[in-house]
N, C-alpha and C positions, 0 to 999 in steps of 0.2 A: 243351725246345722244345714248344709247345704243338703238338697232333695236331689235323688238320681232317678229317674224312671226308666224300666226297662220292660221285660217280658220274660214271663218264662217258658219252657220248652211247649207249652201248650197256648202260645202268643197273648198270654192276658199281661196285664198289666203288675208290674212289681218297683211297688213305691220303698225306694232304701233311704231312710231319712240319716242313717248315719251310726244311729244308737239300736233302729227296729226296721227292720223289714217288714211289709205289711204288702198282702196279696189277697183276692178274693178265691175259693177252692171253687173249684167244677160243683162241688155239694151246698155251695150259696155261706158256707163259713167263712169269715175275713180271718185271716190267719197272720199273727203277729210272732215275729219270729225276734227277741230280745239278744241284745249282745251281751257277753261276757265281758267278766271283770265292772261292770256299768251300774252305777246306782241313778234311777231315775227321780228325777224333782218335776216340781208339775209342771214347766217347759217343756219337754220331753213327754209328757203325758198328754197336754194339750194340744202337741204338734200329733201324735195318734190317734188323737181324737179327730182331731181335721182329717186325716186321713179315713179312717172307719166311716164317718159321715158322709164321705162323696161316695163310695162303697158302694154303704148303704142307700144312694139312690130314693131319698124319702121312703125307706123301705126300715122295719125293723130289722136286725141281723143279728147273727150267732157269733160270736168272737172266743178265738181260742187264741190264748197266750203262752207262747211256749217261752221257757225262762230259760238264760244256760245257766251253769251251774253256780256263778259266783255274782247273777241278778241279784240284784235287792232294790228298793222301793225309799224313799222319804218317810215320813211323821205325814210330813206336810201334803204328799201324795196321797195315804191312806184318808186322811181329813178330806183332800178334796174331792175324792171316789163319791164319795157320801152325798156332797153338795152338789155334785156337775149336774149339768142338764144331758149326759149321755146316756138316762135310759128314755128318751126320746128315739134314737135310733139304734139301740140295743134292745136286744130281747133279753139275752143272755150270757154271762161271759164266764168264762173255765179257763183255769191256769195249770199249764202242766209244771210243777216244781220238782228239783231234783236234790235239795239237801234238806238237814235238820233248819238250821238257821232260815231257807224259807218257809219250813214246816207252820217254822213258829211264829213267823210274821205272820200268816195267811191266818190259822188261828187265832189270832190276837184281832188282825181286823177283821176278821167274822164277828168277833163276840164283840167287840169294843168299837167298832166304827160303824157296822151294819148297813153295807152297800144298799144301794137303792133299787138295785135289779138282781133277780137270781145268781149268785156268783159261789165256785166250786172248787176246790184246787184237788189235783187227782198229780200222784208219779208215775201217771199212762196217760199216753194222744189218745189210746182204743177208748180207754176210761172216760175222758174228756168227751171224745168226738159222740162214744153213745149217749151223754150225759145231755149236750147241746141237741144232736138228735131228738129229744124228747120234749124240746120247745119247738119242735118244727111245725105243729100243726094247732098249738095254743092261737 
C-alpha cells in the first residue's frame, strides 16, 4: 500500500498507509484511525507496527485504535498480536469498537489469545483515552 504523509492542523505528522491512519496526539498517544469496510491480515498490521515504532522514538507509547464500524481483524492477526515483539514499544493499547460482531472478536481474543501487553476495548475514545491515561506514569 502506498504511504502518504502529511500534517495535520496542528503541523505534526499524519502517516496514511491506505487501510490506517496513524498520528501522534499532543497527549504523547499514537492514534490509529482504521478504515471501513477493511478486514486487516497481518501485512497491514505490520505495516502499523512500523509505523507506531518510529513514533515511539525508543520510547514506550500509548496506542488507541479507533475501529469504524464494519473493521474486523484475521485468525491470523489475533495469533500474531500474541507473538509480536510490539510490547517492546507499547505500553498499552485500547480499541474503540462500535458493533456486536467486534464486541465479540475482542472478547474471544482477550480470553483465547491473551495479548502480551495491557489491551482494552471500550465504545468510548473518553473511555479509551482515561483507560491509556493510567499507564502514563507506570
Amino acid at each position: 500500500m502506498k504511504t502518504q504523509i502529511g500534517t495535520n492542523e496542528r503541523q505534526q505528522p499524519v502517516i496514511d498507509l491506505g487501510h490506517t491512519t496513524i498520528f501522534l496526539r499532543d497527549d504523547g498517544i499514537v492514534q490509529l484511525n482504521c478504515s471501513d469496510n477493511f478486514t486487516y491480515d497481518v501485512p497491514q498490521i505490520i505495516e502499523n507496527t512500523e509505523v507506531i515504532k518510529k513514533f515511539a522514538n525508543n520510547q514506550r507509547v500509548l496506542v488507541l485504535n479507533i475501529a469504524a464500524p464494519h473493521t474486523l481483524v484475521t485468525k491470523e492477526v489475533r495469533e500474531y498480536l500474541t507473538i509480536s515483539n510490539h510490547y517492546e514499544f507499547i505500553e498499552s493499547e485500547a480499541y474503540v469498537i462500535q458493533t456486536l460482531a467486534q464486541s465479540l472478536l475482542a472478547n474471544f481474543y482477550l480470553k483465547n489469545n491473551k495479548p502480551n501487553i495491557p489491551t482494552r476495548f471500550f465504545q468510548s475514545t473518553t473511555l479509551a483515552e482515561n483507560w491509556l491515561y493510567s499507564f502514563r506514569d507506570l
